[in-house]
C-alpha positions in Angstrom: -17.2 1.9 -7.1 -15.8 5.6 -6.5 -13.9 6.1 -9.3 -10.7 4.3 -10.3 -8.7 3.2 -12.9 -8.3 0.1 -15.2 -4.4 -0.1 -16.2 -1.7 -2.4 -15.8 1.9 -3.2 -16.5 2.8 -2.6 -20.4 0.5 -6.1 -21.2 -1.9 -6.8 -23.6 -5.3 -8.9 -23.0 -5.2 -12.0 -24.9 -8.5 -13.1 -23.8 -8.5 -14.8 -27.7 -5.8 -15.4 -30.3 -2.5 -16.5 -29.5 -1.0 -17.0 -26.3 0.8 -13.1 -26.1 3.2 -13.1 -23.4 3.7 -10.7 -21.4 5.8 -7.6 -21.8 8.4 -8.0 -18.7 11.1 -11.0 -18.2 10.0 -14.2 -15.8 12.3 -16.2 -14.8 11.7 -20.2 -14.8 11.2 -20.7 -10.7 13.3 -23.7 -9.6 14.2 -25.0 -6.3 17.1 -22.6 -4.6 19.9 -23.7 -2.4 18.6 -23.3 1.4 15.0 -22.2 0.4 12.6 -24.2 2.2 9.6 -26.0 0.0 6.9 -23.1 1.4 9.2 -20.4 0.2 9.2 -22.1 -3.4 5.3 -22.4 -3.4 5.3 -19.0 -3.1 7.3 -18.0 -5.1 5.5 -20.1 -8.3 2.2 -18.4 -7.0 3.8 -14.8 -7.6 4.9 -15.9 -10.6 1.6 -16.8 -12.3 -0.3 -14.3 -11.0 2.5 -12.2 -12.3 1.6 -13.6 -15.9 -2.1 -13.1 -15.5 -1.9 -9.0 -13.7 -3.6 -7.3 -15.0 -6.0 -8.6 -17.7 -3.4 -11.5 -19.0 -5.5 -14.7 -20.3 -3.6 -17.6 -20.4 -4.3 -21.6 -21.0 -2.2 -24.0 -18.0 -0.2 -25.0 -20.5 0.9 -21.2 -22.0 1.8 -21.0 -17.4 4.0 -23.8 -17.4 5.6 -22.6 -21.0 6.1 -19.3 -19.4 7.1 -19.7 -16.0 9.7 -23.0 -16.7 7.4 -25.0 -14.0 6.7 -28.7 -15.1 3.1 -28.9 -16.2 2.1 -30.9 -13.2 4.3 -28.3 -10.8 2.3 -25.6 -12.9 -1.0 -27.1 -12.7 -1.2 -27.3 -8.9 -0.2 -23.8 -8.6 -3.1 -22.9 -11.0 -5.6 -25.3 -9.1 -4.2 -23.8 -5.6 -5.2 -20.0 -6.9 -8.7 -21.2 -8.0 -9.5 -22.6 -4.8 -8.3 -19.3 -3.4 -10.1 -17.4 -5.6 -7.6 -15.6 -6.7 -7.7 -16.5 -10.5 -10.8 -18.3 -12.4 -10.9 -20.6 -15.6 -13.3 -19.3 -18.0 -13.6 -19.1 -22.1 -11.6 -21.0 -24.7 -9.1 -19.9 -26.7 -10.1 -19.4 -30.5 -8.5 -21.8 -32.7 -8.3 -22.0 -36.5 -7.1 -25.9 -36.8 -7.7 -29.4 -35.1 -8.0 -30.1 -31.4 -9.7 -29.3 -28.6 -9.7 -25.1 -27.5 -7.5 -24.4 -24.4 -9.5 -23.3 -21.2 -8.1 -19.6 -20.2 -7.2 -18.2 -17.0 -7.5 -15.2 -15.5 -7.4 -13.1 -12.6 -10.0 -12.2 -10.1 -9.2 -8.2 -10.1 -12.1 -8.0 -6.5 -10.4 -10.9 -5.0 -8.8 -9.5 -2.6 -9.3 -5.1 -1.7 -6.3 -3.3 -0.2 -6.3 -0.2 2.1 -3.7 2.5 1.1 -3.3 6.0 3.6 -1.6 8.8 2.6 -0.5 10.6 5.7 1.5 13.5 4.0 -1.0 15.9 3.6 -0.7 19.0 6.2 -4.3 18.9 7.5 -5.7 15.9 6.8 -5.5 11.5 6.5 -6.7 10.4 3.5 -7.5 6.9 2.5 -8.8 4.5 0.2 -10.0 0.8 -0.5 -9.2 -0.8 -4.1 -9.3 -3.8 -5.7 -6.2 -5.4 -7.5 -6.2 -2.9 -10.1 -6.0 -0.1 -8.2 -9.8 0.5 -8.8 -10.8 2.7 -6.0 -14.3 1.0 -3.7 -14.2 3.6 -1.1 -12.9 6.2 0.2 -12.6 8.4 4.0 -10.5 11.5 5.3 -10.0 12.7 8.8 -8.8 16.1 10.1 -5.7 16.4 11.6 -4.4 19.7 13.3 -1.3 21.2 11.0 2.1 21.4 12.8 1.6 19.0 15.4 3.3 15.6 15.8 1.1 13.0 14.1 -0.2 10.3 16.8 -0.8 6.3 15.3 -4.5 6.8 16.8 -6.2 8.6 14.0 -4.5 6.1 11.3 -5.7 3.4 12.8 -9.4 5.1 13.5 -9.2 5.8 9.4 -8.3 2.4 8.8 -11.2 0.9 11.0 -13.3 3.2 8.9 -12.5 1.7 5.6 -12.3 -1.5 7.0 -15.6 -1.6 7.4 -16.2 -0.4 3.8 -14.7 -3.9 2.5 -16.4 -6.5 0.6 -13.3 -8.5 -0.2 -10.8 -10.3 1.8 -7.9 -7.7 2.6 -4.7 -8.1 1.0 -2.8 -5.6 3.3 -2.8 -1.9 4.3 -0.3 0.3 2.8 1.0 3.7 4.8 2.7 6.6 2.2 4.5 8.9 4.7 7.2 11.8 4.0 10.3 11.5 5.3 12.9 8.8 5.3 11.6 5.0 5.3 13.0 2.1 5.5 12.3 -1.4 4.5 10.7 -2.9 8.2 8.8 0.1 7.9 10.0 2.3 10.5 9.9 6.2 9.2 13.8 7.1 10.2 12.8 10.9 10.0 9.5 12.9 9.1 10.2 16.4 10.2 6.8 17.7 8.7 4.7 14.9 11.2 7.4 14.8 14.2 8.7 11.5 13.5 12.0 10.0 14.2 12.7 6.8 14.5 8.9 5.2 14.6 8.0 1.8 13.7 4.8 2.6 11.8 4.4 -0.6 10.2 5.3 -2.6 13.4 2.7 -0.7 15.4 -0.1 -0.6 12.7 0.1 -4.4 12.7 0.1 -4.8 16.6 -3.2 -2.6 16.9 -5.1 -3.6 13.5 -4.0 -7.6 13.3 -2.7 -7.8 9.4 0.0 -7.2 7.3 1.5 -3.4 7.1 4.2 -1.6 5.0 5.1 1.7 4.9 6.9 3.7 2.2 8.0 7.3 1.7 5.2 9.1 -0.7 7.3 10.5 -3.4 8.2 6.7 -4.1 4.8 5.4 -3.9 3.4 8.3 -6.3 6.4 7.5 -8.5 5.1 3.5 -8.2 1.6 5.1 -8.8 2.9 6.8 -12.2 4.4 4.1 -13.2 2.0 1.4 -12.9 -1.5 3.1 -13.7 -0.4 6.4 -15.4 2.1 6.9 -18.8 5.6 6.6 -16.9 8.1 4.8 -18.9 10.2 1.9 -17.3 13.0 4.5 -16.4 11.6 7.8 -14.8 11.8 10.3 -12.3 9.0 11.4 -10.3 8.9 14.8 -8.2 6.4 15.9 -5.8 6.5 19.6 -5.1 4.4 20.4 -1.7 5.2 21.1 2.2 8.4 20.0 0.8 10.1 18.4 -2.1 11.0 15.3 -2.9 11.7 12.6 -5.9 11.1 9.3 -6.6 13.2 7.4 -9.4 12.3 4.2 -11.2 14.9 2.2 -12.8 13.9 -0.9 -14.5 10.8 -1.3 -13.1 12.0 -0.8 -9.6 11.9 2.5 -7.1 15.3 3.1 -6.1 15.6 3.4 -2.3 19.7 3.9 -1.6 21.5 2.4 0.9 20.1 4.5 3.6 17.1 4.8 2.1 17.4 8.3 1.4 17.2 8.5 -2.4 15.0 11.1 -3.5 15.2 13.4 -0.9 16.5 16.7 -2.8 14.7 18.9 -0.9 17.3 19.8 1.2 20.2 19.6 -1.3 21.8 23.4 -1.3 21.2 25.2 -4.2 22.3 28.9 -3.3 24.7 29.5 -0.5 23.6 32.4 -0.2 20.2 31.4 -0.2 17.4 31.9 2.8 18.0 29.8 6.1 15.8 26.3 5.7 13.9 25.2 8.3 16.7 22.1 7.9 19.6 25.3 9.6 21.1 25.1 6.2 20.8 28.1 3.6 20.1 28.1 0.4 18.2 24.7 -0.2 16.0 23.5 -2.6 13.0 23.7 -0.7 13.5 27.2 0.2 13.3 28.1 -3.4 10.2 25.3 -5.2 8.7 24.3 -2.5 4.6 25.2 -2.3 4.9 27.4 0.8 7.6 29.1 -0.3 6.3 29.9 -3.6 3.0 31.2 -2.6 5.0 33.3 0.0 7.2 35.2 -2.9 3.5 35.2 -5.4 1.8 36.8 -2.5 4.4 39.5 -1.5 5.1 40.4 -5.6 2.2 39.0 -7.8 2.9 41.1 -10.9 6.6 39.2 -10.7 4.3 35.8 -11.2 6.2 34.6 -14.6 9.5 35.8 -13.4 9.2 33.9 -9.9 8.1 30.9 -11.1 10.6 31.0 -14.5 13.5 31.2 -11.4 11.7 28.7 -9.3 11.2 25.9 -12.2 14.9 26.5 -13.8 16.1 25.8 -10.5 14.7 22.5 -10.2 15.6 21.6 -13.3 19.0 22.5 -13.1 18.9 20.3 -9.9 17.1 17.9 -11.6 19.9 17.8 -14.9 22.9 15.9 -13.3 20.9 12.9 -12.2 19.0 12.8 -15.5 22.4 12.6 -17.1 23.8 9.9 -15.0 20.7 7.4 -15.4 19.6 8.4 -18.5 16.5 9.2 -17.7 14.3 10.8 -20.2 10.8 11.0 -17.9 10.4 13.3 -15.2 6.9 14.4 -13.7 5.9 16.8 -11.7 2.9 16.7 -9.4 2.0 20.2 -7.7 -0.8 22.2 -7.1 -1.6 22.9 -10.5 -2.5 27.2 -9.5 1.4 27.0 -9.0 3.0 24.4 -10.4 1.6 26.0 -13.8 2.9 25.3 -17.7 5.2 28.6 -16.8 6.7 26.5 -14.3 7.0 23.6 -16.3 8.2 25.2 -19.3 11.2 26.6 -17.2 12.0 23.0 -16.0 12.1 21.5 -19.1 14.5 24.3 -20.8 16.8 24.2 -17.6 17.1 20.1 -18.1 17.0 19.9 -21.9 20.0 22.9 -22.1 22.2 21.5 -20.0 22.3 18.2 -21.2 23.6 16.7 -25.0 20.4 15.8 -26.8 23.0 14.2 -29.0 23.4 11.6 -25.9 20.1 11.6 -24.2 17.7 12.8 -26.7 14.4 15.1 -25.8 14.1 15.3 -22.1 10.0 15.1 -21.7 8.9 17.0 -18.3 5.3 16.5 -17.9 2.8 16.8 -15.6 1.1 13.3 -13.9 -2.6 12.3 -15.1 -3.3 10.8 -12.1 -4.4 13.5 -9.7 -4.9 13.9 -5.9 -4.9 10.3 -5.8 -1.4 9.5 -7.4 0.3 9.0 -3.5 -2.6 6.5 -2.6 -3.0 4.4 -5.8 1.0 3.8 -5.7 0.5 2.5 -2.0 -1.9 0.4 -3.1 0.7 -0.9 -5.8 3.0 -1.2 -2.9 1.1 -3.1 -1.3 0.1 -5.6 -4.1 3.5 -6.3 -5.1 5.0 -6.9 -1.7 2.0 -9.1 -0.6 0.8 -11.1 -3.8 3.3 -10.4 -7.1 
């Protein structure tokens, strides 16, 4: 294993003990009006592997209990995950009176692997293989020349790569991409890689043979967060780099937008008077937070350091303070090169947000940085990935 990390979504092992349900609703699954009998198969499948992610040990009867399914219905789901070796029986539950101790379930976290590839990054493809828990078996990187449009070849060479690096049965291969993205998986506009209009995911699967979604990064790391780092159900997630964007999470879902445009702040002007963008516009965001642009100003006037990045971080959070308001958010992280992105920056995010808002309404505004690293944009793929395909 090369690295990783063991965390799931807000539940608690009951491995012994009572039966602890999980911490999120599940709905009893019962047949739907013009939802053919595959559809409802699996549909019970998701929801009791749903029960048992990630570390969840539960007796047949507890699954039927939980999920509303008769305990025959339930009991052929369980017996059709065994034999897929998705989930295994093993233990007893410890009981204090009579009768005979329940045989627990769990699941098989190195069932299946998943490949995630993060193609954000200005000089370079970087992916990884993990497991179910977004425990990272391998990893590979490949140059890529800055600047230039970015061609399908080297993602699918990368993803050969790692394909050979698997010891499991592949779920499916996850693509984070900047830019716009919608759900077929076709990046509506990447100006950073030259894309317009490109069905990723539809061309991924044509050359590789399996299943292939693509999502913008900022969501994905804002997935990432959420599942394996501290993010709270509602949060808001911004990436500061080439550009900037924001992911939002709502309920346990990444909001998206109509046009799938949700997030994108970058380019929202915040000083009309502002430097022309690269977008013909003056004044926006990026201009003023992104990495390039902050690095430019630190270079040109380095004893101005505090002052620059003071401006820099109050004007993201001042950006940041009317959608905070109207969601009632009370998570945002930032991920950034942390030589930039520093507790100066920070500090000037969270005073921006926190005055401009009534703590009598929202409370303390927290503005934090991620604990998930470098590998924040991949391990959300990967989380992508596992709920689109299997939860």
């Amino acid at each position: 294993m090369v690295g990783g990390i063991r965390k799931g979504l807000k539940m608690e092992s009951t491995r012994s003990g009572g039966m602890g349900a999980p911490d999120w609703h599940m709905e009893a699954r019962s047949p739907v009006k013009g939802v053919g009998p595959e559809d409802v198969r699996r549909r019970n499948r998701n929801s009791v592997l749903r029960l048992l992610y990630p570390d969840h040990w539960l007796s047949r009867a507890d699954v039927a209990k939980l999920t509303g399914l008769s305990k025959s219905s339930a009991s052929g789901v369980v017996t059709s995950l065994i034999d897929d070796g998705l989930i295994h029986e093993e233990g007893r539950r410890i009981i204090s009176g009579p009768g005979k101790p329940a045989v627990l379930l769990h699941l098989d976290p190195n069932a299946r692997q998943i490949i995630a590839i993060d193609v954000s990054r200005p000089t370079e493809l970087i992916g990884v293989v993990t497991n179910l828990v977004g425990e990272i078996q391998a990893r590979a990187q490949l140059l890529v020349n800055e600047g230039e449009q970015l061609d399908i070849d080297p993602i699918v060479e990368l993803i050969e790569e790692l394909r050979d690096e698997l010891n499991a049965p592949l779920l499916g291969v996850g693509v984070a991409s900047p830019g716009t993205v919608d759900r077929s998986g076709t990046v509506l506009k990447a100006s950073n890689l030259g894309w317009e209009n490109v069905p990723i995911a539809a061309r991924l699967e044509e050359r590789i043979g399996v299943g292939v979604r693509v999502d913008n990064n900022a969501n994905a790391a804002a997935l990432g967060e959420y599942q394996y780092g501290v993010g709270r159900e509602d949060m808001m997630f911004v990436q500061i780099a080439q550009g900037v964007g924001a992911g939002m999470v709502l309920n346990d879902q990444v909001v998206v937008g109509t046009l799938f445009s949700a997030g994108e702040i970058g380019h929202v002007v915040v000083d009309s008077n502002g430097v022309i963008c690269r977008c013909g516009k003056r004044g926006c965001l990026e201009t003023m937070t992104s990495l390039p642009s902050l690095r430019k100003r630190l270079n040109a006037e380095p004893s101005e350091r505090d002052r620059i990045l003071t401006q820099a971080g109050g004007v993201l959070g001042q950006t940041l303070s009317m959608p905070i308001a109207m969601t009632g958010i009370d998570d945002i992280v930032i991920s950034g090169d942390s030589e930039v992105i520093d507790d100066v920056y920070l500090a000037a995010v969270s005073y921006a947000v926190n005055s401009r808002i009534d703590e009598e309404f929202f409370g303390k505004i927290t503005v934090r940085r991620t604990q998930l690293g470098s590998d924040i944009v991949l391990l959300g793929e990967s989380v992508a990935v596992l709920r689109s395909m299997l939860l």
